[in-house]
C-alpha positions in Angstrom: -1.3 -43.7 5.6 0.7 -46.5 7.1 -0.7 -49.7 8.2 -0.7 -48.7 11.7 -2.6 -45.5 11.3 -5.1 -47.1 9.0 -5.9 -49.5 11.8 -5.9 -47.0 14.4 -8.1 -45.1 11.9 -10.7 -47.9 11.6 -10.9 -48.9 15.2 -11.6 -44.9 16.4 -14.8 -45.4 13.5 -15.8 -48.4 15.1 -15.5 -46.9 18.6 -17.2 -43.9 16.9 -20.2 -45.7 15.9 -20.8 -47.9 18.7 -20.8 -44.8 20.9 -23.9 -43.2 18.6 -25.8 -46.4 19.0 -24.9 -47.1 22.4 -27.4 -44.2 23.1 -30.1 -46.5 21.5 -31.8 -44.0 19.8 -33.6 -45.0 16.5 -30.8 -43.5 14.1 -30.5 -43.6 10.3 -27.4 -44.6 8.6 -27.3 -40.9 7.0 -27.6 -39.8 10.8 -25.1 -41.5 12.0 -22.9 -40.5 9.1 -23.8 -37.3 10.1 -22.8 -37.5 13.6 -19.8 -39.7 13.5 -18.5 -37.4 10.4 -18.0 -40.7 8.4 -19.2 -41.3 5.0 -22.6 -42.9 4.5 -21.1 -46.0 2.4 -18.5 -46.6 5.2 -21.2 -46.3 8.0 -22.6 -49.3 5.8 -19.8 -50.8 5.8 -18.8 -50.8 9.6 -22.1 -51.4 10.0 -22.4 -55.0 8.4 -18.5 -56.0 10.3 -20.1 -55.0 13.7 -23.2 -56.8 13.0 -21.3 -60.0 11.8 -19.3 -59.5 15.0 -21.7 -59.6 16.8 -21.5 -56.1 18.4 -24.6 -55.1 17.1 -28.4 -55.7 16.2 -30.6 -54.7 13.8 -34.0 -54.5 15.1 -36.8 -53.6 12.9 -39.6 -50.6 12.6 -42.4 -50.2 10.3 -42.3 -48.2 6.6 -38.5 -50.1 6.9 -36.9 -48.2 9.3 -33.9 -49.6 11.1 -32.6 -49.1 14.8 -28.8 -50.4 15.5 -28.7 -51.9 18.8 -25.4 -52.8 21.2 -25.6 -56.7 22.4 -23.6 -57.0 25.8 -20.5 -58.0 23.6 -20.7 -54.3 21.8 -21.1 -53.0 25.1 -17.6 -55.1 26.0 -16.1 -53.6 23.1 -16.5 -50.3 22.9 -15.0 -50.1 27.0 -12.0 -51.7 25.1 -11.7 -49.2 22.4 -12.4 -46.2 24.5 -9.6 -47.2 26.9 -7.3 -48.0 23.8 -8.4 -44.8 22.1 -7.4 -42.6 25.4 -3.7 -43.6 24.4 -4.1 -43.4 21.0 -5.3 -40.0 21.5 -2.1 -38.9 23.5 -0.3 -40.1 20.5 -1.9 -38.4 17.7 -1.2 -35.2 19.8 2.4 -36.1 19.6 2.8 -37.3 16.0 0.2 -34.6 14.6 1.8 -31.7 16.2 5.4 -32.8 14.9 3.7 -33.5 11.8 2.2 -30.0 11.2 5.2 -28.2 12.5 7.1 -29.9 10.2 4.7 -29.5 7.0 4.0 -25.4 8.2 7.9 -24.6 8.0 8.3 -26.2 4.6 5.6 -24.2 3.5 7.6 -21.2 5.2 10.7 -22.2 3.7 9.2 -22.1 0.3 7.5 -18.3 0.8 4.2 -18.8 2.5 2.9 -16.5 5.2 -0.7 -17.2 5.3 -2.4 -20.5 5.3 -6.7 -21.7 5.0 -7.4 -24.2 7.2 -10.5 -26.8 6.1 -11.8 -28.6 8.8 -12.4 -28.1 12.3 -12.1 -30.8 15.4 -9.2 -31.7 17.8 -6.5 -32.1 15.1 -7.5 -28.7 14.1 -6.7 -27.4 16.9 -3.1 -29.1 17.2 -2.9 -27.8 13.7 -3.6 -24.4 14.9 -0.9 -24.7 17.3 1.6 -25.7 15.2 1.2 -22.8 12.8 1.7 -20.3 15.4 4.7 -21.9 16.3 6.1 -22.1 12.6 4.9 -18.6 12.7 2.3 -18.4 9.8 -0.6 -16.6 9.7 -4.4 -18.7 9.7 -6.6 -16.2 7.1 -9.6 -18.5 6.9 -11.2 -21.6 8.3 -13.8 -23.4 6.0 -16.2 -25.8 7.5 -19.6 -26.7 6.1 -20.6 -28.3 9.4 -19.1 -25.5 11.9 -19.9 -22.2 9.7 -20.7 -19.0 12.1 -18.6 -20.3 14.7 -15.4 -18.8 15.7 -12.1 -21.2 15.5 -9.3 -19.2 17.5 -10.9 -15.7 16.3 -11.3 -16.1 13.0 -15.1 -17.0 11.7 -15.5 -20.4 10.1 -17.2 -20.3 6.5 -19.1 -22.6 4.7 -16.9 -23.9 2.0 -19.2 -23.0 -1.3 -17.9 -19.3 -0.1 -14.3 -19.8 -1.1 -14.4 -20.6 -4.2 -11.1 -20.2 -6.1 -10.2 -17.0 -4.0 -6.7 -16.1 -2.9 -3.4 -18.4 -3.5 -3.4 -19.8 -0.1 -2.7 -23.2 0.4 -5.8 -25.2 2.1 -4.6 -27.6 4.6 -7.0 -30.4 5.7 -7.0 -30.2 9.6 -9.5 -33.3 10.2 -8.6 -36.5 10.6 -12.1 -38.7 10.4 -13.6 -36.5 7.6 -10.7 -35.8 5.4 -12.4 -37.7 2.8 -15.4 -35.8 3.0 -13.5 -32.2 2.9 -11.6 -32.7 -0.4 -14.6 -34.0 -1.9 -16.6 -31.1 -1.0 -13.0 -28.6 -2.4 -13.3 -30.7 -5.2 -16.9 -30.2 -6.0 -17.0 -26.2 -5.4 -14.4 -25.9 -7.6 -11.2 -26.0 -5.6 -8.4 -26.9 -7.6 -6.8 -29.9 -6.0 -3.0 -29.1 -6.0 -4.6 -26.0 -3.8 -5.0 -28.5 -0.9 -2.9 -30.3 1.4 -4.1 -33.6 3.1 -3.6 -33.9 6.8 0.3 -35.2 7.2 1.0 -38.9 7.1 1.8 -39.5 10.4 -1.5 -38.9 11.7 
């Protein structure tokens, strides 16, 4: 990733996170890892910045339990990043779709005719779109957190299931937890020049 997107990249986590806590609901760092799809040592992480920010506050429960708080200045800021994020947004669309278009006719070019996405959100789905476009066929879709569910009629499977079947390249078609998904290839076996990260420019 380029500078820009790392940035952009970092703020949507921030904005990510303070939207979980804004709900002030006692949550775990592992919960919120959960629900922001961010790695547990990165929650940590932002954590600590948006604490020495000033954005948030750590209040204390017994048997050590922690609730993250917004102060009125968190409250400021994540208005700021939500309105900065609704034009980020419009460009992802723009830069992702190019950006898989692009990356599903090379594939094309080079023989392919059926592709396994990993992931499923919103880039996923401009993913999705791109693919019919280049006009490739989707044969699975592997998702630990979304397994059972249907993305665009085909059944999304936990990723333990896959294993080292087929040829197929996997693309990774999420943005926020690309980190997570090649881990979890990696650690059911999934050999890694099988996978394709999500393209640069998003």
């Amino acid at each position: 990733m380029n500078d820009k997107t790392d940035k952009a990249l970092d703020s949507y986590r921030s904005f990510l996170l303070l939207s979980e806590i804004a709900g002030e609901e006692p949550l775990s760092q592992r919960e919120l890892s959960r629900r922001a799809g961010i790695a547990v040592g990165l929650v940590n992480s932002y954590l600590k910045n948006l604490v020495a920010k000033g954005y948030v506050r750590v209040k204390n429960f017994p048997r050590n339990r922690y609730a993250y708080l917004l102060t009125p200045t968190g409250i400021a800021e994540k208005s700021r990043l939500a309105y900065q994020h609704l034009s980020y947004f419009t460009n992802l669309y723009t830069v992702a779709r190019q950006d898989y278009l692009a990356l599903f006719q090379s594939l094309k070019a080079e023989g392919v005719t059926e592709v396994v996405f990993c992931g499923v959100d919103e880039v996923a789905e401009i993913a999705y779109l791109s693919l019919r476009e280049a006009g490739l066929e989707l044969v699975a879709v592997l998702d630990d957190q979304g397994h059972g569910n249907s993305f665009f009629g085909v059944r999304v499977m936990p990723l333990i299931v896959w294993e080292q079947r087929g040829n197929e390249p996997i693309v990774v078609t999420s943005l926020k937890r690309g980190d997570e998904l090649i881990e979890g290839l990696k650690k059911v076996g999934v050999n890694d020049r099988r996978f394709i990260v999500a393209p640069r420019g998003c």
